[in-house]
ZATOR-256661 format. One record per residue (C-alpha): x, y, z; residue number from 1; residue in three letters. Coordinates in steps of 0.2 Angstrom, whole numbers, always signed. Example, Ala and Ser with C-alpha at 12.3 -4.5 7.8 and 13.67 -1.06 7.14 Angstrom:
BEGIN
<rec><px>+62</px><py>-22</py><pz>+39</pz><seq>1</seq><type>ALA</type></rec>
<rec><px>+68</px><py>-5</py><pz>+36</pz><seq>2</seq><type>SER</type></rec>
// end
This chain:
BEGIN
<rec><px>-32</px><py>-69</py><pz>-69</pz><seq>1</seq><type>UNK</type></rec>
<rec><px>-27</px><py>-57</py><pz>-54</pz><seq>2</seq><type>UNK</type></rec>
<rec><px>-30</px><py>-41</py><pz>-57</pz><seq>3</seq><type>UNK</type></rec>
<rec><px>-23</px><py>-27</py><pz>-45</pz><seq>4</seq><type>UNK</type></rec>
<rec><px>-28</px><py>-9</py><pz>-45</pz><seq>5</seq><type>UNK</type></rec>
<rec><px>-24</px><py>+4</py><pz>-33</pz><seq>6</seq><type>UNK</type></rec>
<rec><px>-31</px><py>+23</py><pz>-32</pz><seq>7</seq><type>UNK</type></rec>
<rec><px>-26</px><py>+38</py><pz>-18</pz><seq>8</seq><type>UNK</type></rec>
<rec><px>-12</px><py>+43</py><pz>-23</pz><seq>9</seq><type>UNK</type></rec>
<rec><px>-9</px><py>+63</py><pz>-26</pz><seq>10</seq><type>UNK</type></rec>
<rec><px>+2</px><py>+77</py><pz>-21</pz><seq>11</seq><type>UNK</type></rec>
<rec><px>+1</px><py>+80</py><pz>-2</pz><seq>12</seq><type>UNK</type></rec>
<rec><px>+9</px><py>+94</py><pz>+9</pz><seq>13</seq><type>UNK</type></rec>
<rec><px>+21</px><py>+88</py><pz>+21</pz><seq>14</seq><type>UNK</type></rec>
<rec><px>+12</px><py>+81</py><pz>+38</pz><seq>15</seq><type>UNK</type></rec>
<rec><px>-3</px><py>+78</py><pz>+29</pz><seq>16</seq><type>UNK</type></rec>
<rec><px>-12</px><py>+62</py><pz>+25</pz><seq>17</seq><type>UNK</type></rec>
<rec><px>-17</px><py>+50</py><pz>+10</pz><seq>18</seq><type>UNK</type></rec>
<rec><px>-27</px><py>+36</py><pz>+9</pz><seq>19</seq><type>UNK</type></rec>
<rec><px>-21</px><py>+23</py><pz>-4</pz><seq>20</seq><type>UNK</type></rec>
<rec><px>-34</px><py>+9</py><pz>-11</pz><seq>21</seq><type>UNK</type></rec>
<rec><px>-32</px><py>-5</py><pz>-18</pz><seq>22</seq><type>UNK</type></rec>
<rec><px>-46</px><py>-18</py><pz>-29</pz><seq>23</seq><type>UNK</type></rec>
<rec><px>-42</px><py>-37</py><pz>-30</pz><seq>24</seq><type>UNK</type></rec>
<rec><px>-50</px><py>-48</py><pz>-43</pz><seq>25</seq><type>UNK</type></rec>
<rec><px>-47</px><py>-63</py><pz>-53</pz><seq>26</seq><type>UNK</type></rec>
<rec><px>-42</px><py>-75</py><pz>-36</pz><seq>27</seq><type>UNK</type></rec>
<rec><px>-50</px><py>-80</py><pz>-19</pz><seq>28</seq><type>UNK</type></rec>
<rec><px>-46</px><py>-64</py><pz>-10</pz><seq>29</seq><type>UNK</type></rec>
<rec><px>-50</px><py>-67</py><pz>+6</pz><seq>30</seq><type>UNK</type></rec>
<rec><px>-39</px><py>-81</py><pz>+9</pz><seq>31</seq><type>UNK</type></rec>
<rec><px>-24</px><py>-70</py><pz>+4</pz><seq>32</seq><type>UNK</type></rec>
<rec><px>-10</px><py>-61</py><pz>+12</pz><seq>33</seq><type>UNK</type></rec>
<rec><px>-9</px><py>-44</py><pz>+4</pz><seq>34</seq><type>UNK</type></rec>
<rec><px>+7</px><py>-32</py><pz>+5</pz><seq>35</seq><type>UNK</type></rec>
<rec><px>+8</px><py>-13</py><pz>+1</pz><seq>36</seq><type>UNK</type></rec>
<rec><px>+26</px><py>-6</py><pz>-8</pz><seq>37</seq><type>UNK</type></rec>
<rec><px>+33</px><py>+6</py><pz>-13</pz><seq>38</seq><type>UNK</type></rec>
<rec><px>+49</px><py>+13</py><pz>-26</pz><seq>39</seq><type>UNK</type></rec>
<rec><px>+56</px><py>+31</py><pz>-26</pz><seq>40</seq><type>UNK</type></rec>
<rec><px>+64</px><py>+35</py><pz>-39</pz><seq>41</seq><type>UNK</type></rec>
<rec><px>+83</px><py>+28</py><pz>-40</pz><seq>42</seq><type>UNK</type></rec>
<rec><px>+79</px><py>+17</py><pz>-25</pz><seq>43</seq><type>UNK</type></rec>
<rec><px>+77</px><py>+0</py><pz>-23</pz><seq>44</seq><type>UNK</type></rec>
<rec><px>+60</px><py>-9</py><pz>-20</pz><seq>45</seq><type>UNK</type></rec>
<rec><px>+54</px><py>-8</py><pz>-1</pz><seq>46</seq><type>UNK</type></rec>
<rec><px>+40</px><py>-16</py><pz>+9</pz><seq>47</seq><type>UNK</type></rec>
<rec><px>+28</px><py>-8</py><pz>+16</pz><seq>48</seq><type>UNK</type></rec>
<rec><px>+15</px><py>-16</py><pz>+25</pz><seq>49</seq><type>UNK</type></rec>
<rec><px>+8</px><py>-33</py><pz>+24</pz><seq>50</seq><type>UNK</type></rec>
<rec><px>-9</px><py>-39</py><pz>+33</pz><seq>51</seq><type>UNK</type></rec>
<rec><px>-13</px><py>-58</py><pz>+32</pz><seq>52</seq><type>UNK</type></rec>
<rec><px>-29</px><py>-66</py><pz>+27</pz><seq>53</seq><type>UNK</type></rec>
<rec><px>-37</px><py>-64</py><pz>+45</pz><seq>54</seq><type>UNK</type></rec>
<rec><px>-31</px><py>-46</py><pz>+47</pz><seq>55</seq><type>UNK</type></rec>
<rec><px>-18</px><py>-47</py><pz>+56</pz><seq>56</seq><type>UNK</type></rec>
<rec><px>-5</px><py>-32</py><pz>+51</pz><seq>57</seq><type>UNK</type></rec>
<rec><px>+14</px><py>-34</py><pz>+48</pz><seq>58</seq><type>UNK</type></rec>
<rec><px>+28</px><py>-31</py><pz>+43</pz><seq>59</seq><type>UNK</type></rec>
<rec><px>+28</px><py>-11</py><pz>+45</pz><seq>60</seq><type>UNK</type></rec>
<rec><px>+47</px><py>-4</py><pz>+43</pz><seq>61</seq><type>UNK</type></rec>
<rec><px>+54</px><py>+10</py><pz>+54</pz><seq>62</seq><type>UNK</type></rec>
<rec><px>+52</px><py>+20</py><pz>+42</pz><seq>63</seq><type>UNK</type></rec>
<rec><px>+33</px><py>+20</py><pz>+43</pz><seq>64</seq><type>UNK</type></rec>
<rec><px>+29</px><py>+11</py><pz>+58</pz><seq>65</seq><type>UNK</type></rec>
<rec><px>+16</px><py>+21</py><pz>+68</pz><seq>66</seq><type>UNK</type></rec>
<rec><px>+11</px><py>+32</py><pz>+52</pz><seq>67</seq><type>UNK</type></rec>
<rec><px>+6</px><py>+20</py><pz>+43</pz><seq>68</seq><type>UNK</type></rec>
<rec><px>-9</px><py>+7</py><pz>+45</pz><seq>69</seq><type>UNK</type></rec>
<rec><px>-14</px><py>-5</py><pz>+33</pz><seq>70</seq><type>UNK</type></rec>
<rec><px>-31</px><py>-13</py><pz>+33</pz><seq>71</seq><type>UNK</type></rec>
<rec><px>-45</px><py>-24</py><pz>+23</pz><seq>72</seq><type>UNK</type></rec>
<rec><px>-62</px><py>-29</py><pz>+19</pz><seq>73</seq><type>UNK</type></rec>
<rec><px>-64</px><py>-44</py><pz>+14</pz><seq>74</seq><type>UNK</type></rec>
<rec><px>-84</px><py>-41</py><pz>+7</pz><seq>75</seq><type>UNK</type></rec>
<rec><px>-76</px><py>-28</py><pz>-5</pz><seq>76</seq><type>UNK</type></rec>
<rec><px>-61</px><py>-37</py><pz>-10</pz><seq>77</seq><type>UNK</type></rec>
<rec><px>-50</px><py>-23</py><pz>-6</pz><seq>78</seq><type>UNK</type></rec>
<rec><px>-35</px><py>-15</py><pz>+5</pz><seq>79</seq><type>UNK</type></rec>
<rec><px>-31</px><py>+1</py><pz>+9</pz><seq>80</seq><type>UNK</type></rec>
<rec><px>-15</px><py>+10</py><pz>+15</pz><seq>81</seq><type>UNK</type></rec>
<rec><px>-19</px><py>+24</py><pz>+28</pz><seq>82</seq><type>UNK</type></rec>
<rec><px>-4</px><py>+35</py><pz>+27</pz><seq>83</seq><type>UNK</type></rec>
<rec><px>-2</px><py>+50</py><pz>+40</pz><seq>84</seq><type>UNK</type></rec>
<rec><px>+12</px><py>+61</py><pz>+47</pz><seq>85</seq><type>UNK</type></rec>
<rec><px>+18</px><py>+60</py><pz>+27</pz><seq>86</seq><type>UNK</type></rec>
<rec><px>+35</px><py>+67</py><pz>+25</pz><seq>87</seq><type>UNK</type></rec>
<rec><px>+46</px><py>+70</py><pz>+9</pz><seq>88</seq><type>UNK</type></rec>
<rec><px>+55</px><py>+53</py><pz>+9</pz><seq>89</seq><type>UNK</type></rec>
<rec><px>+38</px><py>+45</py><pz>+8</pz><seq>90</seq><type>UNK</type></rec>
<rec><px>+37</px><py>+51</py><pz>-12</pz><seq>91</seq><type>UNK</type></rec>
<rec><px>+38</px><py>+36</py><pz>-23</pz><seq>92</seq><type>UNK</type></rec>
<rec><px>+27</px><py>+24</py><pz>-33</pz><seq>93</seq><type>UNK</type></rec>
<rec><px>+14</px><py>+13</py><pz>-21</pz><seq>94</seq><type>UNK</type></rec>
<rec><px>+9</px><py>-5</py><pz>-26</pz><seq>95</seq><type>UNK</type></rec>
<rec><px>-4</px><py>-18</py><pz>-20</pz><seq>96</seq><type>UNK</type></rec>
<rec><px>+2</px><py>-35</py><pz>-21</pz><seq>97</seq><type>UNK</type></rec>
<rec><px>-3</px><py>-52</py><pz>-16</pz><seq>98</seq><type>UNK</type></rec>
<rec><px>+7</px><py>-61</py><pz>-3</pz><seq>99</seq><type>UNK</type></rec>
<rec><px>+23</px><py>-52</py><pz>-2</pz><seq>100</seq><type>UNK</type></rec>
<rec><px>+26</px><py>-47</py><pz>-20</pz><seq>101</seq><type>UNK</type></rec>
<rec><px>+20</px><py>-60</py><pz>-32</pz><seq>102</seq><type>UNK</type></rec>
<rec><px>+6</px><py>-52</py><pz>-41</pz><seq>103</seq><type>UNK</type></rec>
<rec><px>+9</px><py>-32</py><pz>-45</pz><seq>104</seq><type>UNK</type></rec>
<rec><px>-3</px><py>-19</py><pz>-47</pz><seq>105</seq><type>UNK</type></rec>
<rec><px>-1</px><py>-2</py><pz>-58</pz><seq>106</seq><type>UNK</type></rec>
<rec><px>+5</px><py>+5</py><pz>-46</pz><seq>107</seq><type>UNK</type></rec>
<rec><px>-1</px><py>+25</py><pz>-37</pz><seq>108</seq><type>UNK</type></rec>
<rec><px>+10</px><py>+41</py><pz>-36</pz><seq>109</seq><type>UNK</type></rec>
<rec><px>+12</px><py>+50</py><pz>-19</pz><seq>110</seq><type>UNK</type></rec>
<rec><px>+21</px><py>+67</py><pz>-19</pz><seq>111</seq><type>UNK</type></rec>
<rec><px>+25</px><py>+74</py><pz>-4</pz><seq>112</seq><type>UNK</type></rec>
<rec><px>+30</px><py>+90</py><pz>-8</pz><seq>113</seq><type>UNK</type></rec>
<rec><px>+25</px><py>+110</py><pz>-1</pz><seq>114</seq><type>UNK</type></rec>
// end
């Protein structure tokens, strides 16, 4: 059974920096693309960041691109979401999902609030 857990999340300070993680169990995880997203309250769903099974990263919106990095380690079967330069708009929910959106994690709060 997939299992999905992320951690990281908190209240952060505007232009400050979080780093989200995220465990995978339950499935071959290093043969598996893995996406970050996120939902603010009243919003619709948005992707994040994606990074295929050999690392490669993708998929970074405008909204994020060059704050953001996304990243893996395979031996520990986990992903992480490197998030800098954090600004108000970033507040919302973060989720760790295979491929690009099919299995959800819990999901992580970020605040980005003075």
């Amino acid at each position: 059974q997939v299992r999905l857990v992320e951690s990281g999340g908190g209240l952060v300070q505007p232009g400050g920096s979080l780093r989200l993680h995220c465990a995978a169990s339950g499935f071959t995880f290093r043969t598996r693309t893995m996406s970050w997203y996120r939902q603010a309250p009243g919003k619709e769903r948005e992707l994040v960041a994606t990074i295929n099974a050999w690392g490669a990263e993708l998929n970074y919106p405008d909204s994020v691109k060059g704050r953001f990095t996304i990243s893996r380690d395979n031996a520990k079967n986990t992903i992480n979401l490197q998030m800098n330069s954090l600004k108000a708009e970033d507040t919302a929910m973060y989720y760790c999902t295979t491929g690009l959106g099919q299995e959800w994690g819990q999901g992580t709060q970020v605040t980005v609030s003075s």
